[in-house]
N, C-alpha and C positions, 0 to 999 in steps of 0.2 A: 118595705125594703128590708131586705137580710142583712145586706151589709152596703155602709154606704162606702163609694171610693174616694180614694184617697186621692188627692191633687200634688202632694207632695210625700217627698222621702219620708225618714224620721226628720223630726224638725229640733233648730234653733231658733231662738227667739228673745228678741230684747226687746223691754216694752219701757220708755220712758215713762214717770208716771210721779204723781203727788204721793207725799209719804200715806194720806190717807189708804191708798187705793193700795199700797203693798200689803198689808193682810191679806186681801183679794189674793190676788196675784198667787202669793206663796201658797194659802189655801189648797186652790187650783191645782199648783203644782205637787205637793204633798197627797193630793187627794187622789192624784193621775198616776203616782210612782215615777215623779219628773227626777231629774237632778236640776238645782235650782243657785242662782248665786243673784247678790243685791253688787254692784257696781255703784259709783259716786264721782259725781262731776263737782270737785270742789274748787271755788268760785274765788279768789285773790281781792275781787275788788265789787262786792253785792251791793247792791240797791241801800242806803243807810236806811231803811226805814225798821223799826223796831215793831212797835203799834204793840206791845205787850207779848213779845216772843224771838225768838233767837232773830239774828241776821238771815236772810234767804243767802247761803250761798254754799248751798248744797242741791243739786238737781242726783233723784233717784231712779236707777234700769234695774229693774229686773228680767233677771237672764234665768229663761227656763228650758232645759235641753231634756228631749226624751231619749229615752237610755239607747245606748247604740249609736247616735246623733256626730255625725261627724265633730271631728274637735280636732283642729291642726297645732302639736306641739312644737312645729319645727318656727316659729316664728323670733323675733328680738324677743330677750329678757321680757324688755319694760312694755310688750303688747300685754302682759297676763297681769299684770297691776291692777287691781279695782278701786284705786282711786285716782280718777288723773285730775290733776290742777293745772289751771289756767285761765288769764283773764277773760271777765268778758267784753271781748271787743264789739262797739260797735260794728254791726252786720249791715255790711253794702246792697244786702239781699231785703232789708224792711224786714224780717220774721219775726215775731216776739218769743219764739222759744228754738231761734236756730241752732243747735248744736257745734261745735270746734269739730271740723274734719281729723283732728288729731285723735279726737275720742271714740271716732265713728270708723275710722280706718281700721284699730286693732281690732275690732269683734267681727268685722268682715273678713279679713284675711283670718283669723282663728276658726270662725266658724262655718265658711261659706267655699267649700271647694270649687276653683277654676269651672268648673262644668256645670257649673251650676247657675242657680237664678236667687238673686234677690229681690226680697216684696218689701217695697214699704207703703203702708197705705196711707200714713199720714206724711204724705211728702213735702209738703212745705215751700222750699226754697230751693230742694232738690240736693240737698249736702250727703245723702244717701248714696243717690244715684252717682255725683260725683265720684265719693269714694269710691264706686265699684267702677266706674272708669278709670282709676287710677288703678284697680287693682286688676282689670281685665277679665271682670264678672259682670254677667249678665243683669239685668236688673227689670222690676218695671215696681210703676207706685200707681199709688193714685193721688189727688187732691182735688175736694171741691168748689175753694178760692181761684175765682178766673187771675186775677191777681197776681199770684204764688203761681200757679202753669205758667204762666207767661214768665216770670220770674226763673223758676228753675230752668224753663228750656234754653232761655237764653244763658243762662249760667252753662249747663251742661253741653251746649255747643261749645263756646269758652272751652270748655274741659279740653273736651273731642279736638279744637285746636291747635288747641295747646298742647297735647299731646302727640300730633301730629310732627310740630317743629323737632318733636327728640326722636321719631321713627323715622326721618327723612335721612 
């Protein structure tokens, strides 16, 4: 192959991830000519367990945009914050690493224009997908916990719903 094709535009990308794993990451991006940013979900009320090391109540994204890569300024102030706080509540959904829709809403509308598709493949519980139905973007994931499909579709109906009552 000369060249392989592309599936996608230029890309945005957020990749939740253990602090380990961000060396990788930034690497990558550094090595690629990306523009690159670390984001931070810090935690009000984490797990007490110490075991010989800080509190867990920081979850780390990195955010890796190749150059040209759409980027919407026109959003609220506090969408461009890379740090958001909030508890973790209990999730009605069972997922041990579900995401606040509050954190998952701004990097989709910043970074995903209307016409567009979002991918998540590590979909979960479907709080992705959510968001992009709240935002009126496209979406598709994957997940391979029968579990967690079953989980988010019924979630994401839910959404579709309920979104429904404010169109009528």
């Amino acid at each position: 192959l000369k060249e392989m094709p592309r599936i996608m535009k230029k890309f945005n990308a957020y990749f939740w991830t253990s602090q380990k794993l961000i060396y990788d990451y930034l690497d990558f991006a550094i090595k690629n000519g990306f523009h690159y940013d670390l984001l931070f979900w810090g935690k009000t009320n984490p797990l007490p367990t110490k075991n010989n090391k800080y509190l867990p109540d920081i979850e780390y994204c990195v955010y890796i945009r190749e150059p040209g890569a759409y980027f919407n300024n026109d959003q609220p102030f506090e969408y461009y914050k890379k740090f958001f706080i909030s508890q973790i509540i209990k999730s009605q959904y069972g997922h041990p690493t579900e995401k606040p829709l509050n954190v998952i809403l701004p990097s989709i509308a910043i970074s995903c224009p209307p016409s567009d598709i979002v991918f998540d493949p590590f979909m979960g519980s479907g709080t992705t997908a959510v968001a992009c139905e709240r935002l009126g973007r496209k979406w598709f994931g994957c997940e391979l916990e029968p579990k967690y499909v079953a989980i988010a579709e019924k979630r994401i109906e839910a959404e579709k719903n309920q979104l429904k009552l404010f169109t009528t």
